[in-house]
C-alpha positions in Angstrom: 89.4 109.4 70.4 87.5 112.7 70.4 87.9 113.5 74.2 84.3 115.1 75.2 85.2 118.5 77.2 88.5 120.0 75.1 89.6 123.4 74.8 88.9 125.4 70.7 89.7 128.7 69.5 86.0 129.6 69.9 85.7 128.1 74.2 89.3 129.2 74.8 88.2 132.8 76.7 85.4 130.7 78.2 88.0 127.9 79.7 90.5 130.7 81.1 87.8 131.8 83.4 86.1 128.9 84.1 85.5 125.1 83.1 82.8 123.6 83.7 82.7 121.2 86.7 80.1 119.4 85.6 81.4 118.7 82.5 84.7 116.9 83.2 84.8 113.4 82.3 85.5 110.7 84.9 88.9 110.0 83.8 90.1 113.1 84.4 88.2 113.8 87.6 90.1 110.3 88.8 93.6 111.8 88.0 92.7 115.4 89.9 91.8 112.7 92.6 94.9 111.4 92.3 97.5 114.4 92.0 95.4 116.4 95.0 95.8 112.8 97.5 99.6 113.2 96.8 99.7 116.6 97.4 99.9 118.3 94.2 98.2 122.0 93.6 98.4 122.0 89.9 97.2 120.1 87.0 98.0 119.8 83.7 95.2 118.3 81.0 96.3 118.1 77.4 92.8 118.1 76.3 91.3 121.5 78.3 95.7 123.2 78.4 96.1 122.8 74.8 93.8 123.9 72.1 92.6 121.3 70.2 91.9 122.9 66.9 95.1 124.5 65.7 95.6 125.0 62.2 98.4 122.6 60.8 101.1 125.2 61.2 100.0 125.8 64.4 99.8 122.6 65.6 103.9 121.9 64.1 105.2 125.0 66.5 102.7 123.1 69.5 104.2 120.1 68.9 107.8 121.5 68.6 107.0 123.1 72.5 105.9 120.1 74.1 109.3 118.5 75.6 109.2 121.5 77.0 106.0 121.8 78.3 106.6 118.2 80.4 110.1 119.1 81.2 109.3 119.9 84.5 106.5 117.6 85.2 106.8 115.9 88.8 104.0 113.4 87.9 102.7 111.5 85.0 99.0 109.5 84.8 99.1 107.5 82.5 95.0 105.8 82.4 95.8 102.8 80.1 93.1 101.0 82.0 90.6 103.7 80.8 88.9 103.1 77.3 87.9 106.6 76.7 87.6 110.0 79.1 84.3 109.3 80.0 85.4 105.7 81.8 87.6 106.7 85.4 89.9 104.4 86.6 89.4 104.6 90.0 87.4 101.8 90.6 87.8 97.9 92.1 89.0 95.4 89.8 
């Protein structure tokens, strides 16, 4: 679904300086737990690294780039436990 905290055209200057801690939904927050208790410094979120609201020919040339963009990706989360953003998954079962 619609994921609540994405990056546009019209947030994207906004998003390079600075997003909002306050607004990032749990899910998310539970995989930056995650990557930063294994170690990792960087963090990659489709929603908030890739604009959201490309024109269609933009969004064919994004699409064409992403193998590329996970090529060299050491770690995937995968939150298939997770309903929407807003959920987390780090929680007892």
């Amino acid at each position: 679904g619609d994921q609540p905290l994405k990056t546009t055209k019209d947030n994207l200057q906004e998003h390079r300086r600075n997003v909002p801690q306050d607004k990032i939904p749990a899910t998310i927050k539970d995989a930056l737990q995650v990557a930063h208790d294994l170690g990792f410094r960087y963090f990659w979120v489709d929603s908030l690294c890739l604009i959201q609201n490309l024109e269609a020919n933009e969004l064919h040339t994004l699409i064409a780039e992403i193998p590329e963009i996970y090529r060299h990706a050491e770690l995937t989360i995968a939150a298939y436990s997770s309903h929407s953003a807003t959920q987390g998954f780090l929680h007892q079962r």
